[in-house]
C-alpha positions, -999 to +999 in steps of 0.1 A: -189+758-325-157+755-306-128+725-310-124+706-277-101+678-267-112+656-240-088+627-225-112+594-216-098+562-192-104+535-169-092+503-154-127+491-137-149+469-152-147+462-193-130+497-203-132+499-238-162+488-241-172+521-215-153+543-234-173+532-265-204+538-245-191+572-229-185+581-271-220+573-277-236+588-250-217+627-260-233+621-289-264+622-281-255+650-255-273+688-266-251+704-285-219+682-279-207+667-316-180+636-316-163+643-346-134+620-343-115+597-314-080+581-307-073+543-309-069+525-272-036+526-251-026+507-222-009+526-198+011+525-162-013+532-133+000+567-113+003+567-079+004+544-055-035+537-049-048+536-086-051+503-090-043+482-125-036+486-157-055+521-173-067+520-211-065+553-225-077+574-255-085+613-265-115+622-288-119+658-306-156+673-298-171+703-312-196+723-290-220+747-286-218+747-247-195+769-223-166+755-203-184+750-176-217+736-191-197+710-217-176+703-181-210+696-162-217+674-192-184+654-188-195+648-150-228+635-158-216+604-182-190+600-159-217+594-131-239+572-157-209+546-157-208+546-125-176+570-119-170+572-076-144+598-061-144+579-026-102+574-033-080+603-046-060+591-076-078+559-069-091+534-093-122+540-116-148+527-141-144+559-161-122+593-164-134+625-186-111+652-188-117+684-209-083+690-219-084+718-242-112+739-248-103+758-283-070+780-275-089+792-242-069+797-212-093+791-182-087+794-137-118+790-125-103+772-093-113+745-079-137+737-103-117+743-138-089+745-157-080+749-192-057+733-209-060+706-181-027+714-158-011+680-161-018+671-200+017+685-213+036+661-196+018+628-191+029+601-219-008+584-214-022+617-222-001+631-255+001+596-271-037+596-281-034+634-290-004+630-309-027+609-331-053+628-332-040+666-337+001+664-333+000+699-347-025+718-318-005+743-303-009+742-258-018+774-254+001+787-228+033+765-239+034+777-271+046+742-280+026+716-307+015+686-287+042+665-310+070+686-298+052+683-263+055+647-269+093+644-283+106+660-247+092+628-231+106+600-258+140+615-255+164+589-235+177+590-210+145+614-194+164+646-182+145+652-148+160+686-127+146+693-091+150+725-074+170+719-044+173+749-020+170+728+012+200+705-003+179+677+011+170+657-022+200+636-035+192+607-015+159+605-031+179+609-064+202+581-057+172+557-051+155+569-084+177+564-106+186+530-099+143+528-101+143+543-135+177+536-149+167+555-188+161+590-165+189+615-157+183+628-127+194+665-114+196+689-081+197+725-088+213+743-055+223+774-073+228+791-110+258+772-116+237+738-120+207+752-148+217+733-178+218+753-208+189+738-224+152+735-218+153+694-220+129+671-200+110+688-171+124+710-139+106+706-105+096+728-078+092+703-046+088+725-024+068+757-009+083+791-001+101+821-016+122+816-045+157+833-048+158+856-080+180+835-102+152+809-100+134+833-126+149+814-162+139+781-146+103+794-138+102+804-177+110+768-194+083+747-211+093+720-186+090+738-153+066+720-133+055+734-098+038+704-075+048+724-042+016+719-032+002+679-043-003+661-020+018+632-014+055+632+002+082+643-023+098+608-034+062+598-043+058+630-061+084+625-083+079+587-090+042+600-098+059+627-122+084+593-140+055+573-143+038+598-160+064+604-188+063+572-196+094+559-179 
């Protein structure tokens, strides 16, 4: 049997009552066991067609089936509470993510990836976890998910973007007055890496990176989403919401 962690959520339609049903119906999936789940949490809808208001909780599975086969099952309770993809991001009766399966690193892209690319830094993710199993170790962060979680609770948010265009501060400037408890950063050149790994470092945009880029690519917070779609301001107000800011 192998530990998973799966993320569940909505904001269609009565949510916890779906996410109740989406409980039952794994455990009555072939070899899927529900061995425990998270309480509920309302969370800040990301991005700018989501819709309302999300409630959101993790649950701790054991399994007999492969990634892909315990992923095929995810999909198919999704489907039986009437899940649509017609809008990207877009609003939904119910969300399944496998976030974790064991301390397996998976890229079988598009179709899977494991640990789930954005569950280190999403507030609406790690605050069910954190109840759940605040000692699990990400395994390609090497970091617990409480320690994942205390980089997003510290105030104000350190947020750095990688600047090599010099293009970014006016989207900055409008940010920060937007989320006054975040600390907002260009990096142009070595001279502006803080000394410490705090908050999260972005990569905006596509193309060759100068070698002294290198420590930044190394930090727990660096966070490429070069190539999301979405225009860069939205992108990063997608990233704030996310923290929990």
């Amino acid at each position: 049997m192998t530990t998973c962690l799966i993320g569940l959520g909505g904001n269609v339609g009565n949510v916890p009552q779906t996410i109740v049903g989406a409980l039952q119906a794994l455990s009555q999936s072939t070899g899927v066991r529900v061995e425990r789940w998270s309480s509920l949490y309302r969370t800040v809808p990301v991005g700018p067609d989501a819709g309302g208001e999300f409630v959101n909780a993790a649950a701790v599975l054991e399994t007999t089936l492969s990634p892909q086969e315990l992923l095929g099952c995810l999909l198919s309770v999704e489907s039986g509470f009437g899940r649509e993809r017609d809008v990207v991001w877009g609003p939904r009766t119910l969300d399944l993510d496998l976030l974790f399966f064991g301390d397996e690193v998976i890229n079988d892209l598009p179709v899977l990836q494991v640990p789930h690319s954005g569950c280190w830094y999403r507030r609406f993710v790690l605050d069910p976890l954190f109840e759940l199993v605040p000692e699990f170790v990400h395994p390609e962060k090497r970091q617990t998910i409480a320690e994942l979680r205390a980089r997003l609770l510290a105030r104000p948010f350190r947020l750095e973007v990688l600047d090599l265009a010099r293009s970014v501060d006016p989207i900055l400037r409008s940010l920060q007055t937007q989320f006054p408890d975040s600390e907002l950063h260009a990096i142009r050149q070595p001279e502006d890496i803080g000394e410490e790994d705090q908050g999260l470092t972005i990569r905006l945009d596509s193309g060759p990176l100068p070698p002294w880029t290198a420590p930044l690519k190394s930090r727990v917070g660096w966070l490429d989403v070069s190539t999301r779609m979405g225009d860069r301001q939205q992108k990063l107000i997608n990233i704030l919401r996310s923290v929990g800011l």
